[in-house]
C-alpha positions as CSV (number, residue, x, y, z in Angstrom):
1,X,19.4,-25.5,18.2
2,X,21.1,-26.4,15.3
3,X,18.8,-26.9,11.7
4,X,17.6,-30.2,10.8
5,X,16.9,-28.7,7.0
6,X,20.7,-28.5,5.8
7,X,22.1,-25.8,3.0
8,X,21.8,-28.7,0.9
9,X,18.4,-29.2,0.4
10,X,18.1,-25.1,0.8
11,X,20.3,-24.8,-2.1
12,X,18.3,-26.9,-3.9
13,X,15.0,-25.6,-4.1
14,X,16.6,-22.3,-4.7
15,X,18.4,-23.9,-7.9
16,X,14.3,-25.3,-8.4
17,X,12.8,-21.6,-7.9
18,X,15.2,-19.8,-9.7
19,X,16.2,-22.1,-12.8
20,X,12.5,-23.1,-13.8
21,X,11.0,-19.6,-13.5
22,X,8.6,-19.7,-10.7
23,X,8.1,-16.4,-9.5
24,X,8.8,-16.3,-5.3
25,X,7.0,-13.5,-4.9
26,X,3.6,-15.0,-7.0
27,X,1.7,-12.7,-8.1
28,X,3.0,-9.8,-5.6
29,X,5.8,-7.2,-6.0
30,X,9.0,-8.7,-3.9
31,X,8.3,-6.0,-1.1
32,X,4.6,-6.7,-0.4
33,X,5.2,-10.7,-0.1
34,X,8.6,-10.1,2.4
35,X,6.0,-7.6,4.5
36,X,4.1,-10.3,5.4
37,X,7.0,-12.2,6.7
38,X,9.3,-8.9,8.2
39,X,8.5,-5.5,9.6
40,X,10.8,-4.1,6.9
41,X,10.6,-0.7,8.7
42,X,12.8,-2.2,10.9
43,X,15.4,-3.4,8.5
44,X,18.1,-1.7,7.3
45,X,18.9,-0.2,3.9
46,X,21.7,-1.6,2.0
47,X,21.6,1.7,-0.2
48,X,22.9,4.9,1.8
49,X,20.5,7.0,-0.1
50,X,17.2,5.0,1.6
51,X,16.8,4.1,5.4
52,X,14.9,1.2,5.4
53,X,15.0,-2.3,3.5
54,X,11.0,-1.6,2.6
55,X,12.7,1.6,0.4
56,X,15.6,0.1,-0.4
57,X,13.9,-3.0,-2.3
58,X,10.6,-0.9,-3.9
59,X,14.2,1.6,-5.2
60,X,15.7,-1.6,-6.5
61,X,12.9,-3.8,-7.6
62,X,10.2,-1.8,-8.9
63,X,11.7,1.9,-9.8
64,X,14.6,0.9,-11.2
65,X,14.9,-3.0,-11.2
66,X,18.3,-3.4,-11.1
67,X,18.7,-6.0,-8.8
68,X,18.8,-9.8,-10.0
69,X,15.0,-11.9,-9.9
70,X,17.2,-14.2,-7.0
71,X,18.5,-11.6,-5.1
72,X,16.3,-12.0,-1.3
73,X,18.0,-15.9,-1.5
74,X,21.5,-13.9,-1.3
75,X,20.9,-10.9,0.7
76,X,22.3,-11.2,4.4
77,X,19.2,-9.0,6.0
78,X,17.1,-12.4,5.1
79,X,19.9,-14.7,5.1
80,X,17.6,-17.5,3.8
81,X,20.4,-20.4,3.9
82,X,21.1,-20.3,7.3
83,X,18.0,-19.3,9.1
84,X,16.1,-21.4,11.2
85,X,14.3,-24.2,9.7
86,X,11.0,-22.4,11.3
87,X,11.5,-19.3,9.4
88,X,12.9,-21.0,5.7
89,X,9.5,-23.7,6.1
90,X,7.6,-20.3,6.9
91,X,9.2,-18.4,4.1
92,X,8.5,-21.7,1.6
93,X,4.4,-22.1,3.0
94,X,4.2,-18.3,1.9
95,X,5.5,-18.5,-1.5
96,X,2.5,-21.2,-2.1
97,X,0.0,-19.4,-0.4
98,X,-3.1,-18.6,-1.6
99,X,-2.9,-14.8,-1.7
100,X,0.3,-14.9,-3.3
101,X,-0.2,-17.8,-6.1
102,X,-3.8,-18.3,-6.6
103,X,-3.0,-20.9,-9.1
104,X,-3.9,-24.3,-7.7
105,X,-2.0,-26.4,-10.0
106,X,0.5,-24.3,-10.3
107,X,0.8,-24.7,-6.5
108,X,0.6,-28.4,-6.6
109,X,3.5,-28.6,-8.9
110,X,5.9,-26.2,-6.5
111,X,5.0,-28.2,-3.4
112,X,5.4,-31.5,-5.4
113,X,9.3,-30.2,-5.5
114,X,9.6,-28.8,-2.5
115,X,8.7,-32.0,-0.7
116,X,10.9,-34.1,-2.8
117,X,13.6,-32.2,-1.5
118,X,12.4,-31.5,2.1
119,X,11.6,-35.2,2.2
120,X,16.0,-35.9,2.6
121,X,15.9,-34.0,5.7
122,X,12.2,-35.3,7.5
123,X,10.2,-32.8,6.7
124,X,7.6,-31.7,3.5
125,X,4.4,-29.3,3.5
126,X,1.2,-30.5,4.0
127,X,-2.4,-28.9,3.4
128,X,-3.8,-27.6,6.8
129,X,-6.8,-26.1,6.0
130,X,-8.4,-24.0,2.8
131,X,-9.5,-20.4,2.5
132,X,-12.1,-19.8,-0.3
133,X,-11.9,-23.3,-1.6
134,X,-8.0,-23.0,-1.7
135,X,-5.2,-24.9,0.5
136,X,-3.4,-23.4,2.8
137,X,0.2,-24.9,3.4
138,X,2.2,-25.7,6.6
139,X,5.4,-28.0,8.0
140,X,4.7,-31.4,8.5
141,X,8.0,-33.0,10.7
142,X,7.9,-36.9,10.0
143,X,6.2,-38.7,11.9
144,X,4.9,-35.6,14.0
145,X,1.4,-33.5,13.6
146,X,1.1,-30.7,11.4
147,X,3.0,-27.3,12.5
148,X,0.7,-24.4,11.7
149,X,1.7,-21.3,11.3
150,X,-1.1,-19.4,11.7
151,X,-2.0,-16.8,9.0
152,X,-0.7,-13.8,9.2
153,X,-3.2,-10.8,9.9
154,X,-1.5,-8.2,7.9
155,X,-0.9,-6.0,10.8
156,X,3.4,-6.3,11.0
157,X,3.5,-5.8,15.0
158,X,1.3,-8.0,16.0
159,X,1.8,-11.0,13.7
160,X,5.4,-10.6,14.7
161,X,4.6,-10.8,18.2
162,X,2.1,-13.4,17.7
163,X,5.2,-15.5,16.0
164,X,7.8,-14.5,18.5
165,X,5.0,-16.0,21.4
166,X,5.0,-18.7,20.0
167,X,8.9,-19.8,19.8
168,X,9.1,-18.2,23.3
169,X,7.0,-20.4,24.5
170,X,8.7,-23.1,22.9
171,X,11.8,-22.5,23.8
172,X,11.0,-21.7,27.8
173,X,12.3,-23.0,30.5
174,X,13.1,-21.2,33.3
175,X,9.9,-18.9,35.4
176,X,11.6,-16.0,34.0
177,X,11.1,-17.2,30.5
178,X,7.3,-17.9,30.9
179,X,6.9,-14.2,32.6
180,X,8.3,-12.7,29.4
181,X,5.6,-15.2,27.5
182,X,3.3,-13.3,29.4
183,X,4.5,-9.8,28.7
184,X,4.6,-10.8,24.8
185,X,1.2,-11.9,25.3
186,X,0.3,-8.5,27.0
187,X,1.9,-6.3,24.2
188,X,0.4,-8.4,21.1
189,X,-3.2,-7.5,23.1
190,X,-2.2,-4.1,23.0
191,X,-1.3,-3.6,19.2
192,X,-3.8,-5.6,18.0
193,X,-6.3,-3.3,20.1
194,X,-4.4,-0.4,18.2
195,X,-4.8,-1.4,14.8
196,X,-8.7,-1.7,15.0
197,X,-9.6,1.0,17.8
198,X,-10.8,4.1,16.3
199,X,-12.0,6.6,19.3
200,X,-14.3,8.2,16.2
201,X,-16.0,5.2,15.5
202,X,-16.1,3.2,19.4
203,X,-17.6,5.0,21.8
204,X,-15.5,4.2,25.3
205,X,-17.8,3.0,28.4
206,X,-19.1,5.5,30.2
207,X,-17.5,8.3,27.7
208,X,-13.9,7.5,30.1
209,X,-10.9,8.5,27.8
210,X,-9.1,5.8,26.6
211,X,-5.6,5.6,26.7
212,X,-3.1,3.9,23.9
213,X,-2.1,1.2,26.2
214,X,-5.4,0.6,27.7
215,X,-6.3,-2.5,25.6
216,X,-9.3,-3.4,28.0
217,X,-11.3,-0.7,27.3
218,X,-10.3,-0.4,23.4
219,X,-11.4,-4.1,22.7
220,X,-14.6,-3.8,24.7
221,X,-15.2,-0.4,22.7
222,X,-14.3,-2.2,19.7
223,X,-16.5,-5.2,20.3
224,X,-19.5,-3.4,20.9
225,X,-19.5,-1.4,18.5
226,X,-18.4,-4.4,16.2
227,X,-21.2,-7.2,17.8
228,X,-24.4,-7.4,18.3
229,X,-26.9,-9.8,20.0
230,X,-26.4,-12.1,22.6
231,X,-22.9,-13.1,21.9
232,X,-21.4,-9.5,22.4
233,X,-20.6,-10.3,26.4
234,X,-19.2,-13.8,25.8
235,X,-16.9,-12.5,23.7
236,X,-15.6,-9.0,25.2
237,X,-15.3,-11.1,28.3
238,X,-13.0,-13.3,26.4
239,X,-10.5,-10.3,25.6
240,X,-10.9,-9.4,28.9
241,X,-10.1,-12.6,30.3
242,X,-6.8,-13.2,28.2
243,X,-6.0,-9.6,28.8
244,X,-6.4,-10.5,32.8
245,X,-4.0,-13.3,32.2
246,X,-1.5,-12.2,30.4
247,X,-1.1,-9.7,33.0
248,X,-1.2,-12.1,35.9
249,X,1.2,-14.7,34.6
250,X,3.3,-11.7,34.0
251,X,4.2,-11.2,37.5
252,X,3.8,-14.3,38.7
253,X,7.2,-15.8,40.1
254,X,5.6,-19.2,40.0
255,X,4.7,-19.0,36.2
256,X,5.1,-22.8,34.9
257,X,4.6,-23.5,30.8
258,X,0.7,-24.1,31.7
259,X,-0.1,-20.8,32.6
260,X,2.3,-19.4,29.7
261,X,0.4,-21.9,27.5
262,X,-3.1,-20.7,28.4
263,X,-2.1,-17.0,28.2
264,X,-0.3,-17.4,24.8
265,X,-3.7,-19.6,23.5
266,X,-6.2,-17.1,24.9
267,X,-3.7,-13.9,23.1
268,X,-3.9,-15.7,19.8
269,X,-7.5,-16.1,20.0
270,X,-8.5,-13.1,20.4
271,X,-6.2,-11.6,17.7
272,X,-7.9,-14.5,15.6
273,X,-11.7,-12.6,16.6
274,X,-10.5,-9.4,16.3
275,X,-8.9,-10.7,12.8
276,X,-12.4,-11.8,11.9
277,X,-14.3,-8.6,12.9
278,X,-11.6,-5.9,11.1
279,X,-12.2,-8.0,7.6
280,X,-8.3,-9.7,8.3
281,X,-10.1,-13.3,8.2
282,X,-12.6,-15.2,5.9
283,X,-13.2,-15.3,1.8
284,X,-12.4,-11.9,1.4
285,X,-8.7,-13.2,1.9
């Protein structure tokens, strides 16, 4: 699909950012702002002496700063101009974001531009909720609901699944395409069951040894150890029921965008809880 937002308006809030001094980055070093947006471990070095962009920039931007204030708006790894409106709105909502420009009027101003120039093209940012008394920014399309993109957990692989689940399942079609929702939807379980499962800390049921992939028995672990009271089986059967059908739509031939809706809905859910429980959710934000 082509983009609705043209180089245009791109170049122009560029021209905004860079000629009246607003820092991209906010209050972060350029590195730690693009990691919530790119795995950058996976990204290439442009300098022969470092092998991955998250090197390269902290070389360029914070050891030696030798590279211009601009320069992510001109570098081809991020190619920023001609991305897909999805990932420039994304990139825009994150430069506003409370985390990264605490600043509330400061903020106001920024997205007072941006949607004076979005605005040419049918599109402009709109609050979508608050964290600690703060907004929290997303794409509005005229005339349409809000577009949320949901905010980002801190863990690279899993909000990048999460993300990718989400155009997949936009963009499906064919059964083919809503199996691979399915898988996505399997593998985000998985990492996220990673990132908090600590065999030290969460005992396994029945002392069985847990392997890296079994994300069952790491999230009930997890959860237990996690939760107490009467909610604690509501909500490990939860992770077990999304688990259960991501798995199932998987290799179902007959999968249709329901059951790859309902999978990628129960996924993100539970990556929301599990959010919540590992201190990735709330004020402390």
């Amino acid at each position: 699909m082509s983009n609705e937002i043209t180089e245009v308006t791109r170049r122009a809030i560029v021209d905004y950012l860079t000629t009246s001094g607003v820092r991209w980055a906010g209050r972060l070093q350029d590195d730690d702002f693009l990691a919530r947006l790119y795995d950058l471990t996976k990204i290439r070095s442009t300098d022969y002496r470092i092998t991955t962009a998250a090197g390269d920039i902290r070389q360029h931007r914070f050891n030696f700063n030798d590279w211009e204030d601009d320069w992510v708006f001109y570098d081809e790894r991020f190619n920023l101009f001609h991305k897909s409106d999805e990932e420039f709105l994304q990139f825009l909502c994150e430069t506003v974001h409370p985390v990264v420009r605490p600043d509330t009027e400061e903020v106001d101003q920024i997205v007072t531009t941006y949607n004076k120039e979005l605005a040419a093209d049918g599109w402009m940012l709109v609050e979508s909720r608050q964290i600690s008394g703060k907004p929290v920014y997303a794409p509005q399309k005229a005339g349409q609901r809000v577009q949320v993109f949901e905010e980002p957990t801190g863990w690279q692989k899993v909000d990048r699944q999460c993300q990718e689940i989400r155009h997949r399942l936009d963009t499906a079609n064919t059964e083919e395409q809503f199996q691979a929702v399915g898988l996505l939807c399997r593998e985000a379980i998985i990492s996220v069951a990673q990132e908090v499962y600590d065999p030290a800390l969460h005992s396994s049921p029945g002392g069985v040894a847990v392997s890296k992939t079994d994300a069952a028995r790491m999230l009930e672990s997890f959860f237990t150890s996690e939760l107490s009271g009467v909610g604690n089986e509501e909500t490990r059967a939860h992770a077990r029921a999304a688990l259960k059908l991501a798995l199932a739509l998987q290799h179902k031939r007959t999968a249709d965008f329901r059951f790859a809706a309902l999978s990628a809905e129960a996924t993100l859910s539970v990556v929301n809880i599990v959010a919540v429980l590992g201190g990735r959710r709330g004020r402390s934000l």
